[in-house]
N, C-alpha and C positions, 0 to 999 in steps of 0.2 A: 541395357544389355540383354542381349537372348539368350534363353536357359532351354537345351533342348537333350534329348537321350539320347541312346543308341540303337534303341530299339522303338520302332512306330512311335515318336517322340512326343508325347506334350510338349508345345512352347509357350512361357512365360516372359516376363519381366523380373529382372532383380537388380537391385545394385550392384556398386565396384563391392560392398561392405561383405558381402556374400562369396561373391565369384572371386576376388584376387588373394582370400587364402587357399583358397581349395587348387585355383590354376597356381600357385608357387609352389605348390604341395606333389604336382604333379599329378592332381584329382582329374580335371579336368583338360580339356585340348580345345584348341582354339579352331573354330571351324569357319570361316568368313566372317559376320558379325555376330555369330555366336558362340554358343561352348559345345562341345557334348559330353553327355555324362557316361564314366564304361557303366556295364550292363549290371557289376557287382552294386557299384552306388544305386543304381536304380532299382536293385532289390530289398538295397536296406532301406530306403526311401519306404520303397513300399510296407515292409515289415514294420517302421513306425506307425505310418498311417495305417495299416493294420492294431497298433496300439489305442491310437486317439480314436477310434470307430466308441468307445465310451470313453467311460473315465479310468485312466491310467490306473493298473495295480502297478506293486512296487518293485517289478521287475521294470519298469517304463525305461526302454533306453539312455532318453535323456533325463531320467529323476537323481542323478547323481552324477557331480563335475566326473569328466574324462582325465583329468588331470589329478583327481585325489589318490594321494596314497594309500597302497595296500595295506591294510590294518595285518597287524600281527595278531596271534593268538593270544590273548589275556588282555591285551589292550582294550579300554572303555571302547563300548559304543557311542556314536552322538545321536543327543538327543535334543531338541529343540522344544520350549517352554514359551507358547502363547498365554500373555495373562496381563490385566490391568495393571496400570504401572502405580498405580494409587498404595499408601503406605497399608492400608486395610489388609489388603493382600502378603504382604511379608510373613506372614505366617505359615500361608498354602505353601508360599515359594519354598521357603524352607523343608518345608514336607516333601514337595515333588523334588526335591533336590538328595532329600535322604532315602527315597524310594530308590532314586537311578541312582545312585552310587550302592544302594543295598546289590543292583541287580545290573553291577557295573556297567551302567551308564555315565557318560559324560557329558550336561544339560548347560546350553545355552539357553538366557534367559532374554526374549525381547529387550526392558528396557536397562536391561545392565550392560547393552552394547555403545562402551565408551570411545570407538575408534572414532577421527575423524573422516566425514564421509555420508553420502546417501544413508538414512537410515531403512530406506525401504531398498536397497539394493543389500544392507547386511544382512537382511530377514531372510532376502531372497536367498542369501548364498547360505547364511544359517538352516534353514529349512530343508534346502536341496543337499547341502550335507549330512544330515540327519538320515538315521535308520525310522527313528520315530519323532513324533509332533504330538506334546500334552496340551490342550488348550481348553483356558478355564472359559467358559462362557458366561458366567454369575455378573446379570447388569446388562447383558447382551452386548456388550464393547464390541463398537465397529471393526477397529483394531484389530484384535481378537477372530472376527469372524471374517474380516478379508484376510487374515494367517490361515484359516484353515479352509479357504477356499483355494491359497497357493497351495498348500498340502494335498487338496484333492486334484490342481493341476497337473504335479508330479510326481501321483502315486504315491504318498504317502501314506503308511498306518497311522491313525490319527488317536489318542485317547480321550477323550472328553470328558471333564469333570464339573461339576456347576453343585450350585443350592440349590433349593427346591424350585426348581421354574421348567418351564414347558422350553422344548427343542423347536426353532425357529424351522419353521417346513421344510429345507432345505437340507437341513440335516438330521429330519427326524427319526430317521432310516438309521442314525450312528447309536453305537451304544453307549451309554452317560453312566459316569460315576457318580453317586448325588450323595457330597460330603455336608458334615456340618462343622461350623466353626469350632464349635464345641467338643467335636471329637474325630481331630483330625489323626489321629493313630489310625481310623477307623480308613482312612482315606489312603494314609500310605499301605496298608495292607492292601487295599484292594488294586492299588498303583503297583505296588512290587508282584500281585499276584500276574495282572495283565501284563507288564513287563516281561514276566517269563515267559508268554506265548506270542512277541513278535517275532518274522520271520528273520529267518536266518539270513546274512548275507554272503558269510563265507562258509563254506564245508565246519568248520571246527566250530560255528556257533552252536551248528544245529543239523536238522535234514534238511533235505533239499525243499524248501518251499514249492506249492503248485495252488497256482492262483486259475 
């Protein structure tokens, strides 16, 4: 099918999977063999690709379902928890779990997701739910570090916490929290401190974020 504007058009290619929600929607109109898009669609079009020109901050149009409900005031925020699913770990978990609830957050944990179903489509909807993404990188877990590359596709604030080890080039621009096992009180203080300075998402969090 042809995908064309209203104004000096690009024309592409797309599926039925694209064009028959938007034409039952009343988006689009059927023009011969193809659609045209009104001129409002085609400015938001552009204002995303005006987004993706880098890497998404956390205003990114689509880094958050269209469909999620409005949070109320006092209501947890969600947070999302990349980290090995190995029992070593159960200790940190616990730690980042008493940080976000110090600094009411509410943390989904990679492998505690019991639904049946895609596990890497949970991640995805867990992530893109999320205000913020902890991820441990200690061991360098692929896992781990394909999560916080969806993070930086959707704009996400990311926190990064590890042991003693060097940030993988890719990320070495982020700033790391470097806990020890030994004194992880040490690690949720420095968790609850960062906590308090992600961006707002509603008026009553905070001020108005400017990325």
């Amino acid at each position: 099918m042809l995908f064309s504007g209203a104004v000096n058009p690009p024309l592409i290619w797309c599926d039925f999977d694209t064009v028959g929600p938007l034409e039952y929607s009343g988006v689009l109109h059927r023009d011969g063999d193809g659609v045209t898009l009104p001129l409002w669609c085609l400015q938001f079009i552009d204002q995303v690709e005006g987004q993706l020109r880098q890497l998404p901050n956390p205003n990114y149009a689509f880094g958050y379902p269209f469909s999620a409900r409005i949070r109320k005031a006092g209501e947890p925020r969600p947070a999302f928890l990349a980290i090995p699913y190995r029992p070593q770990f159960d200790a940190v978990k616990s730690c980042v779990l008493e940080a976000c609830q110090t600094k009411n957050f509410r943390c989904e944990i990679t492998g505690d997701l019991s639904i049946p179903g895609n596990i890497m489509d949970q991640v995805w909807h867990g992530i893109r739910g999320s205000d913020i993404v902890i991820a441990d990188i200690t061991g360098g877990n692929p896992n781990v570090l394909f999560e916080i590359g969806l993070s930086a596709a959707l704009g996400k604030e990311v926190i990064i916490v590890g042991e003693q080890e060097a940030l993988p080039f890719d990320i070495a621009h982020s700033r790391k929290i470097t806990y020890s096992r030994a004194k992880l009180d040490e690690l949720k203080q420095e968790l609850v401190a960062a906590l308090a300075s992600i961006s707002a998402r509603y008026p009553f969090e905070g001020p108005e974020p400017r990325f």
